[in-house]
KEMIFI-606440 format. One line per field, with one value per residue (C-alpha): residue number from 1; residue in one letter; chain; x, y negated, z. Coordinates in Angstrom, 2 decimals. Each point is the difference from the previous one (the first is absolute). Layout:
pos	NUM/...
code	A/...
unit	A/...
px	X/...
py	Y/...
pz	Z/...
% end
This chain:
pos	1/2/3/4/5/6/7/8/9/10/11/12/13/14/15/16/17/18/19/20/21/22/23/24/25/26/27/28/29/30/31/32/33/34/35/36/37/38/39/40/41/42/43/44/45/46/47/48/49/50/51/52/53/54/55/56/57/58/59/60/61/62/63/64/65/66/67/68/69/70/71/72/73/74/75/76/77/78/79/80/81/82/83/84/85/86/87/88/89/90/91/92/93/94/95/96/97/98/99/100/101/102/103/104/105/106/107/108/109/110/111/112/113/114/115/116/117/118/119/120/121/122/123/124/125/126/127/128/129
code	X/X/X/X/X/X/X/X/X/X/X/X/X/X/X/X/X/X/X/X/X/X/X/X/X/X/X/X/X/X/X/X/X/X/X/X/X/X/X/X/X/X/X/X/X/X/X/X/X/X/X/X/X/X/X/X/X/X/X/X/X/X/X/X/X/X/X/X/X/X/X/X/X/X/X/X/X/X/X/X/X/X/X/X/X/X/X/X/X/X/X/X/X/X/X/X/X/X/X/X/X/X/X/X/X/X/X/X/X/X/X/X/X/X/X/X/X/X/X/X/X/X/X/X/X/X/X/X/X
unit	A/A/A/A/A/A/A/A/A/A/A/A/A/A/A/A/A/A/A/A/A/A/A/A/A/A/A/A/A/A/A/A/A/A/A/A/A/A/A/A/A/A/A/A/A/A/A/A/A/A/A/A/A/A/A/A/A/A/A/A/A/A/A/A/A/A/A/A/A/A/A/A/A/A/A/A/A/A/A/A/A/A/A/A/A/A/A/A/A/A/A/A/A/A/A/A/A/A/A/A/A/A/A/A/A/A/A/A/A/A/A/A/A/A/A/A/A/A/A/A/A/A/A/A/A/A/A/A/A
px	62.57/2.00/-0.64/0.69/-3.05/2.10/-0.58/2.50/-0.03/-2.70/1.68/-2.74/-2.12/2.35/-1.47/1.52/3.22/-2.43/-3.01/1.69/2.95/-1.89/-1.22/3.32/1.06/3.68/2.64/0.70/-2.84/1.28/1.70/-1.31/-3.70/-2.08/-1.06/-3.69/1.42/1.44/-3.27/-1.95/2.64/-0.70/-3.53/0.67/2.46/-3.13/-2.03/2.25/-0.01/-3.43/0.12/2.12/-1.73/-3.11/1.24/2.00/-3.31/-2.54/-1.60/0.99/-2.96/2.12/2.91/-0.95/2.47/3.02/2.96/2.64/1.32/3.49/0.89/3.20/0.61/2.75/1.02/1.79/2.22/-1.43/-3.88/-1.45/-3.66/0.20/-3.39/-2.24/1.39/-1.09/-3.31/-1.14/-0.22/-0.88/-2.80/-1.32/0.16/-2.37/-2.39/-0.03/-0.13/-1.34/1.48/-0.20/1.34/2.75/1.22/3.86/3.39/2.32/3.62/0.82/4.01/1.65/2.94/2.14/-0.76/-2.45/-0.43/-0.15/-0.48/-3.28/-1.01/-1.94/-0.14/-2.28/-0.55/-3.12/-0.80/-3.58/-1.99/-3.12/-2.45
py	14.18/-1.74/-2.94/-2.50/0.90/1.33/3.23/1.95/-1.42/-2.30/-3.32/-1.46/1.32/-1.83/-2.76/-2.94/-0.52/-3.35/1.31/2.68/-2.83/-1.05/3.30/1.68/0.81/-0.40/1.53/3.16/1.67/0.30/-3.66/-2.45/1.81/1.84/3.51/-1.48/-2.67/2.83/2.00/-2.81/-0.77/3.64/-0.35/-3.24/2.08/2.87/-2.82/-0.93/3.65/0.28/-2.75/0.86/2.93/-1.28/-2.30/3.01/2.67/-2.84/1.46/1.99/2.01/2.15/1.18/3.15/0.21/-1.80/2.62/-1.47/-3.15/-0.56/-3.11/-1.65/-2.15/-2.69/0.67/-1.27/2.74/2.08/-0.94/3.71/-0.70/-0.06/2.55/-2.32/-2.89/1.33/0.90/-2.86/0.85/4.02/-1.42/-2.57/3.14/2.13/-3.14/-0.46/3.00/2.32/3.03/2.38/-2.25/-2.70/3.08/0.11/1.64/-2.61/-1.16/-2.63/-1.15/-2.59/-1.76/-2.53/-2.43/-0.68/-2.31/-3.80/1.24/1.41/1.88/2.55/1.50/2.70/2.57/1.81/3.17/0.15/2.39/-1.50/1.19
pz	26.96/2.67/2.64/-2.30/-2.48/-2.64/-2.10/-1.71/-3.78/0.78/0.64/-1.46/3.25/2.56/2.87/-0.89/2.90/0.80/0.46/2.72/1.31/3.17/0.70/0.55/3.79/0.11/2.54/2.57/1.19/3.96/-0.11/-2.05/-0.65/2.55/-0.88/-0.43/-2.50/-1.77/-0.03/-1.27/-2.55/-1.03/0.07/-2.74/-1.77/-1.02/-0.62/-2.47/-1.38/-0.20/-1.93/-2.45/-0.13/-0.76/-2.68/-1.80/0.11/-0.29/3.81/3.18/-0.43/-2.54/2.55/0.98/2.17/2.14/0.02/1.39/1.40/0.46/2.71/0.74/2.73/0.76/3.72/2.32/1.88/2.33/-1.73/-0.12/-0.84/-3.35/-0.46/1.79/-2.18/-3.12/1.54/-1.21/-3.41/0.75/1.98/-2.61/-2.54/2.25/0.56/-3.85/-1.53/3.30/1.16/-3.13/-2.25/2.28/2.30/-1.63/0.71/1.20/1.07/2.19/0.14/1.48/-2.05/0.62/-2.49/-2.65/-2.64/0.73/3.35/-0.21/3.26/-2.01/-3.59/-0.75/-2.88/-0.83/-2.41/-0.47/-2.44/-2.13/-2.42
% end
């Protein structure tokens, strides 16, 4: 599932683009966002996950566990930080699911652009029961 709610063949599934609109932080991470409105964009962004994820398995409590999440961030040049941006959705994982279950492999890039500007978009593999 990706940042905008969606799961593959399950358009059905999607956030509607309104309910999520005024949610979305917009620009480079390193000029027009600070790192820490990046990482709480991130930390939005796996809400948003989790509740997709919810809504597709009926409740969290069947994940048994968070693989891997994959984060991209829209920097500005020279913006390094990219792993403490998408902290804020590792973190959230942990505090949801706990250590066992939320610990996860995970890649942090910075790109140069993203879709309608978005400073973050973030993809998660998760496994449930």
């Amino acid at each position: 599932m990706d940042d905008q709610g969606r799961l593959p063949g399950r358009s059905d599934r999607e956030i509607p683009p309104e309910a999520i609109a005024g949610s979305l932080v917009r620009g480079k991470v390193g000029a027009d966002v600070t790192a820490e409105q990046a990482r709480e964009a991130a930390r939005l962004t796996g809400l948003f996950l989790l509740s997709t994820l919810r809504a597709e398995l009926g409740s969290l409590d069947r994940v048994t566990s968070v693989l891997k999440v994959f984060g991209m961030v829209n920097c500005a040049p020279g913006f390094t930080a990219t792993p403490a941006v998408i902290d804020g959705c590792s973190d959230l994982l942990v505090r949801v699911f706990g250590r066992e279950t939320g610990a996860h492999a995970r890649s942090a890039i910075g790109v140069a652009e993203l879709p309608f500007d978005i400073c973050v978009e973030i993809e998660m593999i998760v496994a449930a029961g």
